[in-house]
PyMOL commands that place a pseudoatom at each C-alpha (Angstrom):
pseudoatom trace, name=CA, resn=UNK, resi=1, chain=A, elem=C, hetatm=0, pos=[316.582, 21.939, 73.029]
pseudoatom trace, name=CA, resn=UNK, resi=2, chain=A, elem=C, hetatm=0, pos=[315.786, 18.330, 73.477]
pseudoatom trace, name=CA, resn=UNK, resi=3, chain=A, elem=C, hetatm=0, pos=[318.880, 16.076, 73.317]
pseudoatom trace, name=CA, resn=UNK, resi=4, chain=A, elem=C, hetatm=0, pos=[319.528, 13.724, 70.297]
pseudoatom trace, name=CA, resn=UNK, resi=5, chain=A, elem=C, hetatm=0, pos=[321.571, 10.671, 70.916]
pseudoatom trace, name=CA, resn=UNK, resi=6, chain=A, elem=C, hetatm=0, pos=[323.791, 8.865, 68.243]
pseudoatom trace, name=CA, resn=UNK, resi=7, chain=A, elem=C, hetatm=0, pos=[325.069, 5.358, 69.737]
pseudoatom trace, name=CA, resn=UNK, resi=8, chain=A, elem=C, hetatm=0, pos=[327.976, 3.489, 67.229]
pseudoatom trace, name=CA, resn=UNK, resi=9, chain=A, elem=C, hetatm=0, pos=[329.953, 0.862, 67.653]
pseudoatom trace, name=CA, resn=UNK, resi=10, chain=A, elem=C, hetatm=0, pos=[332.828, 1.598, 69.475]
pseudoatom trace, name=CA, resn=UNK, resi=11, chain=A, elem=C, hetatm=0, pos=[335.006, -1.333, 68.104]
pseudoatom trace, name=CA, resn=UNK, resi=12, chain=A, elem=C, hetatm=0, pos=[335.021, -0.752, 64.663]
pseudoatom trace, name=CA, resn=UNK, resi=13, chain=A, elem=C, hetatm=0, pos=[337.460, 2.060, 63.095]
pseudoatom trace, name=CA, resn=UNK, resi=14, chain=A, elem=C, hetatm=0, pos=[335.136, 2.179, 59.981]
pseudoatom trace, name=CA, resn=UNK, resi=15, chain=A, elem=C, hetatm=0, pos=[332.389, 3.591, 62.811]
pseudoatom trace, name=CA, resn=UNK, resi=16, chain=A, elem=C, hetatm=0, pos=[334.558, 5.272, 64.532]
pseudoatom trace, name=CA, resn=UNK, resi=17, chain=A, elem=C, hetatm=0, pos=[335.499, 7.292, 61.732]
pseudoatom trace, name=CA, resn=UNK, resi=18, chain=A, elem=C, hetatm=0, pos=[332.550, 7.896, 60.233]
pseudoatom trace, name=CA, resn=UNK, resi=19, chain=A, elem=C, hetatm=0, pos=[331.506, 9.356, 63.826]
pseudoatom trace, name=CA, resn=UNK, resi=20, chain=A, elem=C, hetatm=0, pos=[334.261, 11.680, 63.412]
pseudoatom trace, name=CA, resn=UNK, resi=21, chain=A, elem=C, hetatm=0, pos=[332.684, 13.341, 60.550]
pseudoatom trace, name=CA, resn=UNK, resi=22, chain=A, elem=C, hetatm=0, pos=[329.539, 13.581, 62.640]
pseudoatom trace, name=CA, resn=UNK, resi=23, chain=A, elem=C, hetatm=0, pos=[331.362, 15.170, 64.797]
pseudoatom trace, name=CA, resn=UNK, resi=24, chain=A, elem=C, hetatm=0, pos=[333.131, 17.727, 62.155]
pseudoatom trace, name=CA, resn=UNK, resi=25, chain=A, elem=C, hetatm=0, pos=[329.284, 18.308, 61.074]
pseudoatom trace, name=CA, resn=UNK, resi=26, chain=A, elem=C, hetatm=0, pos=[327.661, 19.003, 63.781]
pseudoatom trace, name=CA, resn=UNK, resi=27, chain=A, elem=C, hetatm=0, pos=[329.437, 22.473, 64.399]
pseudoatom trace, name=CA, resn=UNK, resi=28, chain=A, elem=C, hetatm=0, pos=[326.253, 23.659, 66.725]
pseudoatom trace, name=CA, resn=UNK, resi=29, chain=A, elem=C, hetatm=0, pos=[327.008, 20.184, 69.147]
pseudoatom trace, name=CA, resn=UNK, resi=30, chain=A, elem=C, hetatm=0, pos=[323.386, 19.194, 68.968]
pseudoatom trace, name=CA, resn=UNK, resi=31, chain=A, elem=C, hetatm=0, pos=[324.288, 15.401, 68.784]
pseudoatom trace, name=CA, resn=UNK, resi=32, chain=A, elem=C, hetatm=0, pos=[325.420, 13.283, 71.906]
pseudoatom trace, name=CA, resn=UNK, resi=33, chain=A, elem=C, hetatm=0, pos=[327.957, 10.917, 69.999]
pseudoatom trace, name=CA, resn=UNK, resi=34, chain=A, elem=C, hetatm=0, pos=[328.423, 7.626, 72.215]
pseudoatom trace, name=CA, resn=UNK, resi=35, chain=A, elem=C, hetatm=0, pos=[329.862, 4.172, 71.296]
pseudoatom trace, name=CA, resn=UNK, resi=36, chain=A, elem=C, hetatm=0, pos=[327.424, 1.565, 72.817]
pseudoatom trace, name=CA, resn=UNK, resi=37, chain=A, elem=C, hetatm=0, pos=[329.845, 0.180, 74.965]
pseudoatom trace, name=CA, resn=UNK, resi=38, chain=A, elem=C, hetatm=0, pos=[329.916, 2.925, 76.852]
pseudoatom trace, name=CA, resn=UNK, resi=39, chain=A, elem=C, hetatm=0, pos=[328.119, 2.211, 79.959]
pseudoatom trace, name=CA, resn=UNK, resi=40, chain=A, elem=C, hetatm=0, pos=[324.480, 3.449, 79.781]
pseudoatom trace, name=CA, resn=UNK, resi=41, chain=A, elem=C, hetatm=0, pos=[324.910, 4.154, 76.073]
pseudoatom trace, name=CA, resn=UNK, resi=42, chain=A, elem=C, hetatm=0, pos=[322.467, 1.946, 74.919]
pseudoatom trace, name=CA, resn=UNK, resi=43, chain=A, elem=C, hetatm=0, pos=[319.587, 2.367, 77.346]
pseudoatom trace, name=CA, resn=UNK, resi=44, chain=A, elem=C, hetatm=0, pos=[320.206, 6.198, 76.332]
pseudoatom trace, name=CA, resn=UNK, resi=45, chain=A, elem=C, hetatm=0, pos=[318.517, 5.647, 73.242]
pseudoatom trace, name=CA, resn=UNK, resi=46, chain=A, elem=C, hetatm=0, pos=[315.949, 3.126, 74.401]
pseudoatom trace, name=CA, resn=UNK, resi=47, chain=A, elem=C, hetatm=0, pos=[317.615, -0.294, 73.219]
pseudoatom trace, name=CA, resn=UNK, resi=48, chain=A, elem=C, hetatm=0, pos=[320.163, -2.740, 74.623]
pseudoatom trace, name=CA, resn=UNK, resi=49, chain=A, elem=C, hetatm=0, pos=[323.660, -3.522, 73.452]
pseudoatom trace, name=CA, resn=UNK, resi=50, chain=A, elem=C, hetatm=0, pos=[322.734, -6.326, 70.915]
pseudoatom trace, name=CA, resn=UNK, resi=51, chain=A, elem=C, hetatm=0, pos=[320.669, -4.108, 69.615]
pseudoatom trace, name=CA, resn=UNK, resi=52, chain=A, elem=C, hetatm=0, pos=[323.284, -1.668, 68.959]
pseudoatom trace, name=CA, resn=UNK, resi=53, chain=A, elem=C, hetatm=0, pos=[325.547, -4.235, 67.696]
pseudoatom trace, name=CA, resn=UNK, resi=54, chain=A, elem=C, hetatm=0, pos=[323.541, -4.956, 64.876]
pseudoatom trace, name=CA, resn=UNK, resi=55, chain=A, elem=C, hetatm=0, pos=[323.159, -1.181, 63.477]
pseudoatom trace, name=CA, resn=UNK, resi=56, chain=A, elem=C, hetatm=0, pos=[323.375, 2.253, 64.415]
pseudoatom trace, name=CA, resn=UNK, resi=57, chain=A, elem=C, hetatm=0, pos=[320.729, 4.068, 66.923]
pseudoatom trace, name=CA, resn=UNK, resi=58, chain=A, elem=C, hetatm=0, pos=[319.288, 7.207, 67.023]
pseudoatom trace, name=CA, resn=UNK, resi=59, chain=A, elem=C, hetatm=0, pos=[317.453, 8.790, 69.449]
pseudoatom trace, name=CA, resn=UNK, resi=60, chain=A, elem=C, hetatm=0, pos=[315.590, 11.902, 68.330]
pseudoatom trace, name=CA, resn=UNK, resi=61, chain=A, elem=C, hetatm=0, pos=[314.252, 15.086, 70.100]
pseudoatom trace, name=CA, resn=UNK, resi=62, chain=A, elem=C, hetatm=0, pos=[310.882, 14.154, 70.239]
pseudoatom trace, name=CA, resn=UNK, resi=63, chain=A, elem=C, hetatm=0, pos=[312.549, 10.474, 71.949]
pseudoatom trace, name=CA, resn=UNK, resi=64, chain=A, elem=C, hetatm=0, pos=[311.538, 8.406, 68.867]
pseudoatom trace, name=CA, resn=UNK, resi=65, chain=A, elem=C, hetatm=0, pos=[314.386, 5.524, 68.015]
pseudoatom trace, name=CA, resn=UNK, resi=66, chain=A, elem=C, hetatm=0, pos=[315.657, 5.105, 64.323]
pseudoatom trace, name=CA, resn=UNK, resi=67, chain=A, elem=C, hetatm=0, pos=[318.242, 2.785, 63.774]
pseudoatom trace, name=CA, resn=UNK, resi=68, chain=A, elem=C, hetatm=0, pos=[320.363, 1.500, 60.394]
pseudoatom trace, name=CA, resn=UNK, resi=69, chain=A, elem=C, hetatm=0, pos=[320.171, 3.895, 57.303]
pseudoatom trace, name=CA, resn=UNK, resi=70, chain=A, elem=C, hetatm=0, pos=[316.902, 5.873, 59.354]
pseudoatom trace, name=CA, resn=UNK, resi=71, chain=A, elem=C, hetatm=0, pos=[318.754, 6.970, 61.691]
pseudoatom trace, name=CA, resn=UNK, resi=72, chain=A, elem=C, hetatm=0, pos=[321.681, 8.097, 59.463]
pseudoatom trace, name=CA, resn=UNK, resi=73, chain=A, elem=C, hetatm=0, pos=[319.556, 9.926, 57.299]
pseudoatom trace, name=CA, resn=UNK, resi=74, chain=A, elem=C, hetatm=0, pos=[317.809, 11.861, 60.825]
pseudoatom trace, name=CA, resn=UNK, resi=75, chain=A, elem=C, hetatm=0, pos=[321.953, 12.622, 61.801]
pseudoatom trace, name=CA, resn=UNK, resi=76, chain=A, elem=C, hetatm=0, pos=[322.143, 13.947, 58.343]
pseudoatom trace, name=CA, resn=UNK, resi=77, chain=A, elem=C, hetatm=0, pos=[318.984, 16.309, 58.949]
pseudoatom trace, name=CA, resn=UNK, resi=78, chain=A, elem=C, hetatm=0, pos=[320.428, 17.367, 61.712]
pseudoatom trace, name=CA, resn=UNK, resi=79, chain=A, elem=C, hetatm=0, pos=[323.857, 18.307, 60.921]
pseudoatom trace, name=CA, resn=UNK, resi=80, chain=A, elem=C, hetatm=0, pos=[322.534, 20.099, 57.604]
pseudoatom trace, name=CA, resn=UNK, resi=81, chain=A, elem=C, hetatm=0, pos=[319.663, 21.984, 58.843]
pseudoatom trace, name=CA, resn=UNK, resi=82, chain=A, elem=C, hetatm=0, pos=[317.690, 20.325, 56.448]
pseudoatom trace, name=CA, resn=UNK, resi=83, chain=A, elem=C, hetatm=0, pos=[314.861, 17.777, 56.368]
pseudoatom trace, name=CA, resn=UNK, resi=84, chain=A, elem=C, hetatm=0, pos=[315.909, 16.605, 52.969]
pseudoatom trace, name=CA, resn=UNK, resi=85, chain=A, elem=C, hetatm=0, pos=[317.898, 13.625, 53.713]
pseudoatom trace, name=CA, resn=UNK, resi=86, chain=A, elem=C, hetatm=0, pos=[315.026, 11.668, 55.440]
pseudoatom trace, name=CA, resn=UNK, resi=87, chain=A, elem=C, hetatm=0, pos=[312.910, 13.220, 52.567]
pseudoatom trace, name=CA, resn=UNK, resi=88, chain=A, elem=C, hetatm=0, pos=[315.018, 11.383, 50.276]
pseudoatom trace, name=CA, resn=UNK, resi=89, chain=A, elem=C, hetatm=0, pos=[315.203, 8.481, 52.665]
pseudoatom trace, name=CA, resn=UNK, resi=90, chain=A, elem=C, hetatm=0, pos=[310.924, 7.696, 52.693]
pseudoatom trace, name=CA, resn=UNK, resi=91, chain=A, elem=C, hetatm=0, pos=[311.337, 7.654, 48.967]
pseudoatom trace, name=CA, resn=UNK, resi=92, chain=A, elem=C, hetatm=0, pos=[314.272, 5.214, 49.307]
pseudoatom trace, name=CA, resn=UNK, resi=93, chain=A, elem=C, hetatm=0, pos=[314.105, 3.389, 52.328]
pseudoatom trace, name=CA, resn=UNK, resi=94, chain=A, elem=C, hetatm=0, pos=[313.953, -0.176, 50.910]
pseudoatom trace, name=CA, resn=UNK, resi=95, chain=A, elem=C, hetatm=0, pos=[317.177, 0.674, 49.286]
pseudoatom trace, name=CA, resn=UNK, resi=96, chain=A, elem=C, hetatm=0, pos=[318.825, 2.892, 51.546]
pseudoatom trace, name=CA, resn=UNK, resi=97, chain=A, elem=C, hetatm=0, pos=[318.158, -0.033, 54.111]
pseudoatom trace, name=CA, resn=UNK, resi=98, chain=A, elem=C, hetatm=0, pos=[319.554, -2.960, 52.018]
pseudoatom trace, name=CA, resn=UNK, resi=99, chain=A, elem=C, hetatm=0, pos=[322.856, -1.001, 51.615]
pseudoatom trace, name=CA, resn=UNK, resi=100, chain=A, elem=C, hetatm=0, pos=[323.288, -0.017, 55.335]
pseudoatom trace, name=CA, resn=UNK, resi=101, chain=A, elem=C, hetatm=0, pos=[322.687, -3.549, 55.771]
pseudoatom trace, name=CA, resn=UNK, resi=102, chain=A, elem=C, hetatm=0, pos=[326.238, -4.271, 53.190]
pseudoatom trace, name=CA, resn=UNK, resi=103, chain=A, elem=C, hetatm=0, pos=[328.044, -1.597, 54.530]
pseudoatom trace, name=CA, resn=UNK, resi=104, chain=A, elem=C, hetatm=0, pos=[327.049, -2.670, 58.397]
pseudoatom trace, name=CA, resn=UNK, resi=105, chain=A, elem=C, hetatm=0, pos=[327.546, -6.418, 57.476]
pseudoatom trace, name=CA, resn=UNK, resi=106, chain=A, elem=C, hetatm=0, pos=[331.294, -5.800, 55.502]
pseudoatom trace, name=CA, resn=UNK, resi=107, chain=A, elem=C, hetatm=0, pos=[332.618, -2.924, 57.836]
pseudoatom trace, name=CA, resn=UNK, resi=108, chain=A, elem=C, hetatm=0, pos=[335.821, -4.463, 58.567]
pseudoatom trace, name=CA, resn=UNK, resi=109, chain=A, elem=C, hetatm=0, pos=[336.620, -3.783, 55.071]
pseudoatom trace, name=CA, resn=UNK, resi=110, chain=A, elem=C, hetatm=0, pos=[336.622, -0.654, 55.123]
pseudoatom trace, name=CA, resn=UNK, resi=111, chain=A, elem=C, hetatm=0, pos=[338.932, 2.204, 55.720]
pseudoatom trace, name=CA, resn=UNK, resi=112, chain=A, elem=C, hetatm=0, pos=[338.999, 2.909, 59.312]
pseudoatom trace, name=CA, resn=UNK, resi=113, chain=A, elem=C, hetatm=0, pos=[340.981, 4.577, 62.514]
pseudoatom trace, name=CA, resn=UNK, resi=114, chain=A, elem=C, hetatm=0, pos=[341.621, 3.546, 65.514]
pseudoatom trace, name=CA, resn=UNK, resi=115, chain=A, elem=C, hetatm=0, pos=[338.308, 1.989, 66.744]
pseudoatom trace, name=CA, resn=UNK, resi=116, chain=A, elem=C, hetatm=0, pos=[336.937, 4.655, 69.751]
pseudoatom trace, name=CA, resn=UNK, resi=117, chain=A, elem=C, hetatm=0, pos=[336.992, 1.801, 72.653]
pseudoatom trace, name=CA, resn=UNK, resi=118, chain=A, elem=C, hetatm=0, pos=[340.671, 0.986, 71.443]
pseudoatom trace, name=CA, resn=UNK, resi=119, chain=A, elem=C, hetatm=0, pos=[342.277, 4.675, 71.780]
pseudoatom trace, name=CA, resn=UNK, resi=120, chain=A, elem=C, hetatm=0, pos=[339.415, 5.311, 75.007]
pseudoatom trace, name=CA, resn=UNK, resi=121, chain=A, elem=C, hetatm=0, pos=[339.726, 2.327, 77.175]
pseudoatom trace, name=CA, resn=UNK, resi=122, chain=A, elem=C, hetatm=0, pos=[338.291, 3.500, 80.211]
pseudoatom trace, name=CA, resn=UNK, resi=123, chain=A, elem=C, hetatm=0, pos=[335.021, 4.826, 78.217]
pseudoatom trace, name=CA, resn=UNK, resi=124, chain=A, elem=C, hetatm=0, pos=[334.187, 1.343, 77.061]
pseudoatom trace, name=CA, resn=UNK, resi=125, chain=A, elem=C, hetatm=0, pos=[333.222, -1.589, 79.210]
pseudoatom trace, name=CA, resn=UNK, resi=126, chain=A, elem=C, hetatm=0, pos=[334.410, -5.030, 78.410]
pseudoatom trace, name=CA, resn=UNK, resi=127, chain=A, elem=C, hetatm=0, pos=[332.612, -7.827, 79.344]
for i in range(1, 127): cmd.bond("trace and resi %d" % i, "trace and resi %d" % (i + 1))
show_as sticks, trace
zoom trace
């Protein structure tokens, strides 16, 4: 099976959380989960850090990049066995997009956890 990558940001307990449930999801361990300040992270998925800073990325089987609410809806195929999600998501993008963009731009505000580089310090580069 060809490896899909998921690359969050590492720094932001909303992310970091939201990861987790990836992680809860994905019971068959078919997605790579990796902050992007992980060293190599973001070249992993085709892309450089800033890139990564701005939204999520996704790097698929057949080594296509989706990033923001695309590459959400992709994890969610994934995870569910399912192409519905990015079904739904090409009927919606223009929406599905401007809300990834609020929830991406006010992330702070949400409920979090300990941010993944905070509680994995040696996983995360600092520059």
């Amino acid at each position: 099976m060809a490896q899909r990558v998921l690359v969050f940001d590492g720094d932001c307990g909303f992310c970091t959380r939201s990861v987790g449930w990836v992680r809860a999801m994905d019971r068959r361990g078919q997605i790579d989960v990796r902050p992007y300040q992980e060293p190599g992270a973001p070249e992993s998925v085709g892309t450089d850090a800033a890139t990564c800073a701005e939204s999520v990325q996704w790097r698929g089987p057949d080594g296509r990049r989706l990033a923001g609410a695309a590459a959400v809806n992709a994890v969610l195929d994934t995870v569910t066995g399912t192409p519905i999600p990015s079904t739904l998501y090409r009927a919606t993008a223009g929406l599905q997009e401007r809300a990834y963009r609020w929830v991406a731009d006010h992330r702070s505000h949400f409920p979090g956890m300990t941010p993944y580089c905070q509680s994995h310090p040696g996983s995360c580069a600092r520059t």
